[in-house]
Legacy VTK file of the C-alpha trace (Angstrom):
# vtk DataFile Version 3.0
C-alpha trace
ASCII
DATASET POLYDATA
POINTS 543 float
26.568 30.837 8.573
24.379 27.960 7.765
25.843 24.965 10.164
26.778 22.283 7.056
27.172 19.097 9.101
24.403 16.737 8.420
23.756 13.165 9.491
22.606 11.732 6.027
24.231 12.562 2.658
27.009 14.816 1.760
26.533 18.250 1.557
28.661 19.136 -1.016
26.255 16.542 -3.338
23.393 17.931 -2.228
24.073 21.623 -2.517
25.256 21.064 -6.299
22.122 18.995 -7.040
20.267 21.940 -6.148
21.955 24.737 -7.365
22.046 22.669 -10.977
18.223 22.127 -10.819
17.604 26.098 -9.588
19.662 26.903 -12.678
18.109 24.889 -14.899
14.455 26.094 -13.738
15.607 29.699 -13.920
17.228 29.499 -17.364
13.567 27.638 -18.458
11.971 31.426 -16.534
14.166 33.597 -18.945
13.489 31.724 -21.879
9.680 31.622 -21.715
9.934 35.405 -20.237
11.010 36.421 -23.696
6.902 35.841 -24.959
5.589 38.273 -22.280
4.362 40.757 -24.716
1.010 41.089 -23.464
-1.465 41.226 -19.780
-2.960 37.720 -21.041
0.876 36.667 -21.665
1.607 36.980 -18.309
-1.713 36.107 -16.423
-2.474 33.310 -18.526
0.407 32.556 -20.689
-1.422 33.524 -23.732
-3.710 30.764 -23.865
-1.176 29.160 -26.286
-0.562 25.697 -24.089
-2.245 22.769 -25.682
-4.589 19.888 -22.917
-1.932 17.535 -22.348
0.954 20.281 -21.505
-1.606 22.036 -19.412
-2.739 18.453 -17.773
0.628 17.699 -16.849
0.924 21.319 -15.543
-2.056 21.187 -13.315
-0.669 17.959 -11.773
2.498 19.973 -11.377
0.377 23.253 -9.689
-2.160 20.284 -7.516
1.004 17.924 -6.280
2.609 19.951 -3.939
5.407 19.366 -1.662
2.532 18.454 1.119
1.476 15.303 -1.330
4.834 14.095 -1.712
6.751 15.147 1.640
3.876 15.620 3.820
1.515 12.328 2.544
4.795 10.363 3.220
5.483 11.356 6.205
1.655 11.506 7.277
1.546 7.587 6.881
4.956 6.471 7.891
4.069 7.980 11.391
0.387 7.491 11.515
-0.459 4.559 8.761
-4.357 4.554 7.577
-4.540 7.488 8.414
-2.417 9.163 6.897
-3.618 7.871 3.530
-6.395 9.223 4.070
-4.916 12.738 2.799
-4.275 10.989 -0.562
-7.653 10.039 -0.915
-8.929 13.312 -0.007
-7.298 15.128 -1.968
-7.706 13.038 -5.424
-11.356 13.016 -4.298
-11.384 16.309 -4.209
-10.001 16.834 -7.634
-12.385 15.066 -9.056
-15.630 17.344 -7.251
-13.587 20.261 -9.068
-13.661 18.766 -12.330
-17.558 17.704 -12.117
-18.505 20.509 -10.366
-17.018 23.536 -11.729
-13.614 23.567 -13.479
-14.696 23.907 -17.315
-18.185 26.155 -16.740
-15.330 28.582 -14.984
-12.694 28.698 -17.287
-15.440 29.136 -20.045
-16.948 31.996 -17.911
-14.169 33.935 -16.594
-10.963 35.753 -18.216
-7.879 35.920 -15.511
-9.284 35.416 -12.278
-11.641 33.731 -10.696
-13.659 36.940 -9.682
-14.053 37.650 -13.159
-16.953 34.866 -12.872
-18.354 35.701 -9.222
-18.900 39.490 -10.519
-20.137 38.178 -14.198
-23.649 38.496 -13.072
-23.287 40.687 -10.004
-22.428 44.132 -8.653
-18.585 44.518 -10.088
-16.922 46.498 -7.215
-17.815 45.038 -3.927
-17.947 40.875 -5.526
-14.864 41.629 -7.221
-13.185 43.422 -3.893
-14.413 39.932 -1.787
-13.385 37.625 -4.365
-9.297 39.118 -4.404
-9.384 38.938 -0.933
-10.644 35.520 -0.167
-7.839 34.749 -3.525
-5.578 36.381 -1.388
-6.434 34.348 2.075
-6.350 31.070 0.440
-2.848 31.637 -1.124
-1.081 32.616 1.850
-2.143 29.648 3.944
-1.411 27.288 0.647
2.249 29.305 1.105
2.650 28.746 4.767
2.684 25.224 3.931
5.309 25.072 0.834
7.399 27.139 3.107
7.198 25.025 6.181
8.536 21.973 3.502
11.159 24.380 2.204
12.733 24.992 5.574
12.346 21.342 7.109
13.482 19.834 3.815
16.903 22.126 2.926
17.613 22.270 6.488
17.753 18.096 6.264
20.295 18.159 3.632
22.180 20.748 5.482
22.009 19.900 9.308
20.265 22.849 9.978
18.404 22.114 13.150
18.091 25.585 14.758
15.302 27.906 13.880
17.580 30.439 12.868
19.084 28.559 10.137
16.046 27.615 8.495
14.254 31.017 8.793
17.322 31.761 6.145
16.620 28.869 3.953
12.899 29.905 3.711
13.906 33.211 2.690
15.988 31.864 0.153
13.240 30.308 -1.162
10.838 32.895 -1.687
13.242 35.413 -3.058
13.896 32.555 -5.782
9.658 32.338 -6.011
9.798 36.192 -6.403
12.345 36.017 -9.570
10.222 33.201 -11.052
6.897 35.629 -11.404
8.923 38.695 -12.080
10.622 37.066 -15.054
8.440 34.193 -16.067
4.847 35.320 -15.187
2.202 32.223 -16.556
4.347 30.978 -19.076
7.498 30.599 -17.319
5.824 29.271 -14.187
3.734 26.545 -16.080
7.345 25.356 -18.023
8.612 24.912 -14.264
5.752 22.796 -13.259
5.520 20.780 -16.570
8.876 19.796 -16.271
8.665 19.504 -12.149
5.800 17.252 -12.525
7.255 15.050 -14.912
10.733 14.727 -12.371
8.682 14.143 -9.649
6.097 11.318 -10.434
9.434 9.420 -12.346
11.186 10.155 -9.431
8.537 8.804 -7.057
8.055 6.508 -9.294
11.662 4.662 -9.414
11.580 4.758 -5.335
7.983 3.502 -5.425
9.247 0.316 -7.638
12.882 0.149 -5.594
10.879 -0.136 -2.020
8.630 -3.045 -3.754
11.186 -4.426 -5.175
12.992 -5.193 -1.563
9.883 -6.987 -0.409
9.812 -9.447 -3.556
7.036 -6.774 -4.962
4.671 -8.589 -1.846
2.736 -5.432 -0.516
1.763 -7.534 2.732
5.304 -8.030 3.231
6.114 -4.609 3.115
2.884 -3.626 4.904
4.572 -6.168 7.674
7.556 -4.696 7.783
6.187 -1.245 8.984
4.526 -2.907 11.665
7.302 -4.399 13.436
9.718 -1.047 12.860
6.263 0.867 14.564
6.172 -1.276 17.734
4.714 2.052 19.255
1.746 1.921 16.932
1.950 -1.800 15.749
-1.328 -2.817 13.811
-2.811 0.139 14.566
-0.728 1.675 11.640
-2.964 -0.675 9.433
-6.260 0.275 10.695
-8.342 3.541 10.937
-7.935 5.287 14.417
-4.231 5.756 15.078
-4.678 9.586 14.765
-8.043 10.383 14.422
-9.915 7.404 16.372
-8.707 8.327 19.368
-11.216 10.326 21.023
-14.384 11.879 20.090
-13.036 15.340 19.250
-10.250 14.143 17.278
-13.041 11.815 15.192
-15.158 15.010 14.829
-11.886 16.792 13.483
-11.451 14.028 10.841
-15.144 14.418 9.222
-14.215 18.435 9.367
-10.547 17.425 7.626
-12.510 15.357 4.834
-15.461 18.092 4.051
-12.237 20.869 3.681
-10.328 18.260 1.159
-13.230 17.050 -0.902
-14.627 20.442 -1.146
-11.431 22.895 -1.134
-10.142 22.086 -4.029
-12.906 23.434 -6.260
-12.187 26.709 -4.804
-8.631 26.939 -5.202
-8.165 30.031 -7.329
-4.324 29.047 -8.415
-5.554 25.321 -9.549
-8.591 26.839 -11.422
-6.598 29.759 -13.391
-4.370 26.870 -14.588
-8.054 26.253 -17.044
-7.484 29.991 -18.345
-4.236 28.869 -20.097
-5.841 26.830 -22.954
-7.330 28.466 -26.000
-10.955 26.634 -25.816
-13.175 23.965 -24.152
-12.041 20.981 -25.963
-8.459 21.113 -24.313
-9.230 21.816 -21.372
-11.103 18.324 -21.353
-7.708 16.925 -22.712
-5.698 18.553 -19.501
-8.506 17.449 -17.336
-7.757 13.756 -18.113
-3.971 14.196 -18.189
-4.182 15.723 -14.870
-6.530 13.134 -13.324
-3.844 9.873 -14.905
-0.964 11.902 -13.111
-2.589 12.592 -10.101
-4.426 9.394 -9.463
-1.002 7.098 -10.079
1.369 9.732 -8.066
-1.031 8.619 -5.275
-0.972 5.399 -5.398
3.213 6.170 -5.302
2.695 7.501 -2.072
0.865 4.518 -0.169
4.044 2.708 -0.834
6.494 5.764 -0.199
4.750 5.861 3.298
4.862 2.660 4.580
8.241 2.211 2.876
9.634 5.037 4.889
8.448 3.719 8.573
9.363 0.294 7.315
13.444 0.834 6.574
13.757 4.174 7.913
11.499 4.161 11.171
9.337 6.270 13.089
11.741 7.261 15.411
14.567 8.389 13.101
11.493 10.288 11.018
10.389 11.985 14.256
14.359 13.063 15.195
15.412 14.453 11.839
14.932 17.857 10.738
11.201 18.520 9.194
10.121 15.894 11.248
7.204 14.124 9.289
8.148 16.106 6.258
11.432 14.625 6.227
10.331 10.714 5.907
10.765 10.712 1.656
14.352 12.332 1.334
15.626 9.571 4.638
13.947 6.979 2.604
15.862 8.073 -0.700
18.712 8.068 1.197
18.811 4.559 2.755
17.558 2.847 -1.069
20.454 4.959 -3.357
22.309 6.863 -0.671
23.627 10.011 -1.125
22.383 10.478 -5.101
19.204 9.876 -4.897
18.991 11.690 -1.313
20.149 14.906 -3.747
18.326 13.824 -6.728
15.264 13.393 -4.808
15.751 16.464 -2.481
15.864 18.708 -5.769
12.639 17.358 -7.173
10.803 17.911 -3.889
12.633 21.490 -3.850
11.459 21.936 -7.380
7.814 21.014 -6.235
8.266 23.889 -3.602
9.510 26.768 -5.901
7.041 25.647 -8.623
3.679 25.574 -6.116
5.309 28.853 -4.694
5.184 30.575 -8.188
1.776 29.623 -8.967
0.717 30.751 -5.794
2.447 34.454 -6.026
1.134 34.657 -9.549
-2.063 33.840 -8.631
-2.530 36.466 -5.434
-0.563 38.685 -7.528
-2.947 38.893 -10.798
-5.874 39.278 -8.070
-4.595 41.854 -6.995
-3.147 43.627 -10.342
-6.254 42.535 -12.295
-9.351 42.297 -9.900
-8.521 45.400 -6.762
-5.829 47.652 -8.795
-7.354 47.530 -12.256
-11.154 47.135 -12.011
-11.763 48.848 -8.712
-9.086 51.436 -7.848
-8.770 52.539 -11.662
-12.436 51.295 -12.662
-11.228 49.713 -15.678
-9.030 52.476 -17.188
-5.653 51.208 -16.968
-3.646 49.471 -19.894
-2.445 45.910 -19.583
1.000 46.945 -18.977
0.408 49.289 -16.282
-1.589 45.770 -14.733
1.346 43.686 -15.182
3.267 46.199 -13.638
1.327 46.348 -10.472
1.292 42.441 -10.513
5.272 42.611 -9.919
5.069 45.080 -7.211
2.477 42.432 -5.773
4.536 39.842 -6.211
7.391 41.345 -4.118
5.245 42.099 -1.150
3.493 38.513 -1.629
6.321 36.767 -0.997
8.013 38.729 1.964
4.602 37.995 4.165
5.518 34.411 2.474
8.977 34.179 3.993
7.186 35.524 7.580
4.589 33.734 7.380
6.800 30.419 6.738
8.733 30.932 9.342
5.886 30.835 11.869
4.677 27.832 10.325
7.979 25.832 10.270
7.692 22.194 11.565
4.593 22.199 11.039
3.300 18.948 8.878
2.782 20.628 5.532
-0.063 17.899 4.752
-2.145 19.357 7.678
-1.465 23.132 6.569
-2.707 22.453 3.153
-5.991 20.957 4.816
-6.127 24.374 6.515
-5.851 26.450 3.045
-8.637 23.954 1.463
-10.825 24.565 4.517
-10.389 28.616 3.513
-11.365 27.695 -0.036
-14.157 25.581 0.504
-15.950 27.870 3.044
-14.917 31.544 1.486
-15.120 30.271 -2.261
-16.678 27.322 -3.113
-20.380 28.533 -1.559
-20.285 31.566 -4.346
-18.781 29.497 -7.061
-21.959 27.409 -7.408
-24.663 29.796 -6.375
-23.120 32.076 -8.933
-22.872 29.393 -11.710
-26.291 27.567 -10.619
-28.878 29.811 -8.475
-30.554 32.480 -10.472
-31.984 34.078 -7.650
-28.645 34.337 -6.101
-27.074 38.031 -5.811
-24.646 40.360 -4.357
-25.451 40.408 -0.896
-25.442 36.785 -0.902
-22.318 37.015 -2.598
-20.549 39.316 -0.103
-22.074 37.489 2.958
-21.053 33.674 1.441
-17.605 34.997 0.880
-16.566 37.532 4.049
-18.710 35.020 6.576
-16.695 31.906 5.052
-13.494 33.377 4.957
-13.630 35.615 8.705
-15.135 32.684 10.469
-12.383 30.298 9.231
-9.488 32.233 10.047
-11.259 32.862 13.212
-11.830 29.314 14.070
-7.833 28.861 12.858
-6.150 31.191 15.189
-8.866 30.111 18.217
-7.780 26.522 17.784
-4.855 24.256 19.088
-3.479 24.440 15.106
-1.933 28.133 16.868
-1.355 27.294 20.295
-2.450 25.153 23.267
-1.659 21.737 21.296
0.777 19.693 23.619
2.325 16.432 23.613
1.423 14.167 26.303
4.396 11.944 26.279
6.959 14.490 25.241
5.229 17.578 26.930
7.105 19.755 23.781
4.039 22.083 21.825
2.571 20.965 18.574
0.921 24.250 18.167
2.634 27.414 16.026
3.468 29.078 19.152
5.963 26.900 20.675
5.728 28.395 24.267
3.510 26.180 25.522
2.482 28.520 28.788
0.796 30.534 25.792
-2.651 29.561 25.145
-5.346 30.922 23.933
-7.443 28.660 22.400
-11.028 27.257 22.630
-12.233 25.660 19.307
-11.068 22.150 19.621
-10.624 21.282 16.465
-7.877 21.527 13.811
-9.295 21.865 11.129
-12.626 23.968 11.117
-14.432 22.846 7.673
-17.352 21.148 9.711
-18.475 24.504 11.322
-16.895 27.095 8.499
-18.256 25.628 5.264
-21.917 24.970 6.154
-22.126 28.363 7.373
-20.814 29.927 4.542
-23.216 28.089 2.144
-26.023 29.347 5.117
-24.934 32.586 4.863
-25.007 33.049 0.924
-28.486 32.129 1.211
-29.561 33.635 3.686
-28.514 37.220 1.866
-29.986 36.247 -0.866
-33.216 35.658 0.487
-33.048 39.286 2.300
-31.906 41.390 -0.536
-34.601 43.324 -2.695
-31.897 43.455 -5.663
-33.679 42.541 -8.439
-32.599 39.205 -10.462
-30.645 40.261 -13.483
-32.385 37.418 -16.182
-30.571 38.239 -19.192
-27.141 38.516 -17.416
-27.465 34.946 -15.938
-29.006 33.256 -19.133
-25.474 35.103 -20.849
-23.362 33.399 -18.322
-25.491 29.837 -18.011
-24.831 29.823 -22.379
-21.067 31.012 -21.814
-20.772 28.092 -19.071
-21.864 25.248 -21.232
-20.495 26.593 -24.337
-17.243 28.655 -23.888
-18.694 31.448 -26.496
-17.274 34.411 -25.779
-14.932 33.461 -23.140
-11.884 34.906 -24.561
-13.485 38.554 -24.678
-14.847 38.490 -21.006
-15.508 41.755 -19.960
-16.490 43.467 -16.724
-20.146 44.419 -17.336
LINES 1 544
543 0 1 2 3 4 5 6 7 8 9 10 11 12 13 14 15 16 17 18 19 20 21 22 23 24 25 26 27 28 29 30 31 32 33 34 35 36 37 38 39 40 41 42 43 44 45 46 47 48 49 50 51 52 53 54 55 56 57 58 59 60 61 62 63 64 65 66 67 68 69 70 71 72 73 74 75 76 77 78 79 80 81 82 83 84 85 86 87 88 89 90 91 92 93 94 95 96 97 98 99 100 101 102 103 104 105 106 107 108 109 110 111 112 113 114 115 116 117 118 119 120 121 122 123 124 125 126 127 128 129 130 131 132 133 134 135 136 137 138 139 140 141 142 143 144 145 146 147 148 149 150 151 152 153 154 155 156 157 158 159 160 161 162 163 164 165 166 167 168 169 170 171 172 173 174 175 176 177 178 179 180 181 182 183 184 185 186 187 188 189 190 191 192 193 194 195 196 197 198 199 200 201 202 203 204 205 206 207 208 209 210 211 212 213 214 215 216 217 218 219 220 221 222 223 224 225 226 227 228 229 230 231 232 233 234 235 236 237 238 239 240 241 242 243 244 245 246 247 248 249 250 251 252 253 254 255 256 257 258 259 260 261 262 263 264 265 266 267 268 269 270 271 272 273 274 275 276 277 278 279 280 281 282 283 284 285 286 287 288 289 290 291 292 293 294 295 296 297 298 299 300 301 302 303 304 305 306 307 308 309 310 311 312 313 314 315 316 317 318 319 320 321 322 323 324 325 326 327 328 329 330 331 332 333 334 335 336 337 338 339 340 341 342 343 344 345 346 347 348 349 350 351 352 353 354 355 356 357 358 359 360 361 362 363 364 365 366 367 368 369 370 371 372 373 374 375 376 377 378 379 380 381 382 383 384 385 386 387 388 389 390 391 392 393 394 395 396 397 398 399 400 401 402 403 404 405 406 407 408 409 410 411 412 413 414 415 416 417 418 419 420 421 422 423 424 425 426 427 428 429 430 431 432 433 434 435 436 437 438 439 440 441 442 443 444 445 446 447 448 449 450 451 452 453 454 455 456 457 458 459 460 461 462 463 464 465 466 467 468 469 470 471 472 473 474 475 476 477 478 479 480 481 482 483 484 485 486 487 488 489 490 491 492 493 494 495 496 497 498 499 500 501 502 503 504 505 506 507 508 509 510 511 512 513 514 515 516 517 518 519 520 521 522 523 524 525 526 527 528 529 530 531 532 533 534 535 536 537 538 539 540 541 542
């Protein structure tokens, strides 16, 4: 039994503000489920969603519950610096768009190896590609996870492992159901209408903190100084979590290289492009997105400092979720108990919508990219795909619920970092040789995409993220392993985009340059024409 006494809130409120906005998602699933007819139904929702529904959709898939519960958090405990996420990752967003987002959706048909093996050896790019698809989606769920359990077990009073392990298994059977039932068209409904809930929502708390401080940001920006009289000024200036010391400025450069340069290589953010029927909307969803996005951002400097300003550091720091919990204590001390609930459900929304575009990402890797084109070589119907996909799914999301449990109290911002540092160094590299470097070929491929992705996780487990990460005043661990006599680590940095990403891009061309295959003209002047132009994307075919 789930303890239900909780210091903020009422319980009762807060379990039937969920349980109403679970219902209403789910009966949105079963609707849109009744359209799965076809493979392309389900992987990309039939390409039938126009730019702006797919815009707002996209800012539904990008905002996660680490931009809203995690950004919070991240600056009501550590001020600049914590900003510095937001920044990062609407940076980011707009390398993907510049970079890479419309020459791949024009390119490819489901997944994103559908582009890396356009021009390459089909087998062995395609096998690399699901993988590294697979890699970056469970780190991206370790983190929506980790929010799930810290933020339910808030409402609740759960503050014993135990009782959140439960709530984060609740969650991902509900993540399961969503792709089983809903596949692409059901999730996208979920995030449309999560996206819209959340940036009102942040929205009417972003205006409500102003509004106590006369709409005066320095008088706000004041007021989190003198409730911080650990950090004090510091919380307005650079330094107050990555200034410190020379490693921990070193670890900031290798934070901002994995959020400016992860998000092009996202595979669940860039199969959201495969759900429009051409070009020309997918330019429309790009500037929807990049309007929701940017302003949701902006929400979030003033969520932050809002949250160490009336609720505090300390209470933050004591509360279930820790960091993560900073947005739904702020809620609850500007519209008490309702908005706690109302708030709580659109940040639980956020969770089980990321979730399901995760799963049903991994999941059509795996159906589409390992099952279909390299165990059966091609010759399997689209049903028998979807099928597999659903299997997937089910397996995806109990190393979810394990995974998350590991993870839990973890601050969900960070984790993301660590999923974008897996894109950026096992993706990114092969996305734009592929797309820009005729020379470029399958041993490059395979070297860009296994080097990125081993020497990343590597780097991950070897570094105080895992264990060995201890706090000085406190002497508690910071690290996944909470025994703190356990530690085996020797990396020193958190996040490990400095070393990981550069080596990847090293790596690609340095098989390139050593392979004797010979360059394939006609295939890449096929794929530069698709790129630019979108002809052809629709029938994309294995060659």
């Amino acid at each position: 039994m789930l303890p239900m006494a909780t210091d903020i809130g009422n319980p009762t409120v807060n379990i039937v503000i969920f349980a109403l906005f679970v219902l209403a998602t789910l009966g949105i699933v079963f609707r849109a489920s009744r359209n799965n007819k076809t493979a392309a139904d389900f992987y990309a929702g039939g390409r039938s969603f126009t730019g702006p529904q797919n815009g707002i959709a996209i800012a539904g898939d990008y905002l996660s519950a680490a931009s809203f519960l995690g950004i919070a958090g991240a600056i009501a405990l550590n001020g600049y610096d914590g900003f510095l996420y937001s920044i990062g990752f609407l940076v980011a967003w707009l390398v993907a768009l510049l970079l890479v987002a419309e020459l791949l959706r024009n390119t490819g048909r489901f997944t994103m190896a559908d582009v890396l093996s356009f021009r390459l050896k089909q087998r062995p790019v395609r096998m690399a590609a699901a993988i590294s698809t697979l890699g970056v989606c469970f780190f991206y769920l370790l983190a929506q996870m980790a929010g799930a359990g810290g933020l339910v077990a808030l409402l609740l009073g759960v503050s014993n492992r135990a009782g959140q392990s439960i709530v984060i298994a609740v969650v991902g059977i509900l993540m399961i159901t969503y792709v089983l039932v809903g596949g692409m068209k059901g999730t996208t409904w979920v995030q449309i209408v999560k996206a819209v809930l959340l940036v009102i929502g942040a929205g009417i708390m972003t205006i409500w903190v102003l509004a106590k401080y006369s709409f005066n940001l320095s008088s706000l920006l004041g007021a989190a100084v003198d409730k911080s009289p650990a950090a004090g000024e510091k919380l307005l200036s650079p330094g107050l979590q990555y200034g410190l010391t020379g490693v921990t400025k070193l670890d900031f450069i290798s934070l901002a290289l994995a959020l400016v340069l992860g998000t092009a290589g996202l595979p669940h953010v860039l199969m959201r492009f495969y759900t429009v029927p051409d070009s020309k909307e997918a330019r429309r969803s790009v500037s929807w997105a990049i309007w929701i996005i940017g302003i949701f951002y902006l929400f979030t400097l003033v969520l932050g400092y809002g949250a160490a300003a009336i609720v505090g550091p300390d209470r933050i720091k004591a509360a279930p979720g820790k960091a993560n919990s900073a947005a739904p204590l702020l809620a609850f001390e500007l519209g008490g108990e309702v908005l706690l609930g109302v708030i709580s459900a659109v940040a639980f929304a956020t969770i089980l919508a990321v979730v399901a575009g995760l799963t049903i990402t991994a999941s059509t890797s795996f159906a589409h990219d390992i099952y279909g084109q390299i165990i059966k070589k091609g010759q399997i119907s689209g049903d028998g795909e979807v099928r597999v996909a659903r299997y997937t799914a089910v397996v995806i999301g109990i190393v979810a619920i394990v995974g998350g449990i590991f993870a839990n109290g973890q601050n969900i911002a960070f984790l993301v970092a660590l999923a974008f540092a897996v894109a950026a160094s096992a993706n990114l590299p092969t996305i734009l040789y592929s797309l820009f470097w005729r020379r470029f070929n399958t041993r490059g491929a395979l070297w860009s995409i296994y080097g990125g992705l081993s020497s990343t996780i590597i780097l991950i487990i070897f570094s105080p993220v895992v264990s060995g990460k201890v706090d000085k005043k406190t002497g508690a661990s910071l690290s996944m392993i909470t025994d703190t006599s356990i530690d085996f680590h020797w990396f020193p940095l958190d996040n490990p985009g400095i070393v990981s990403i550069p080596l990847a891009f090293l790596l690609g061309w340095l098989g390139t340059i050593t392979s004797k295959e010979p360059v394939d003209v006609d295939r890449f002047a096929e794929m530069e024409v698709r790129s630019l132009t979108g002809a052809g994307a629709e029938k994309a075919v294995p060659h």
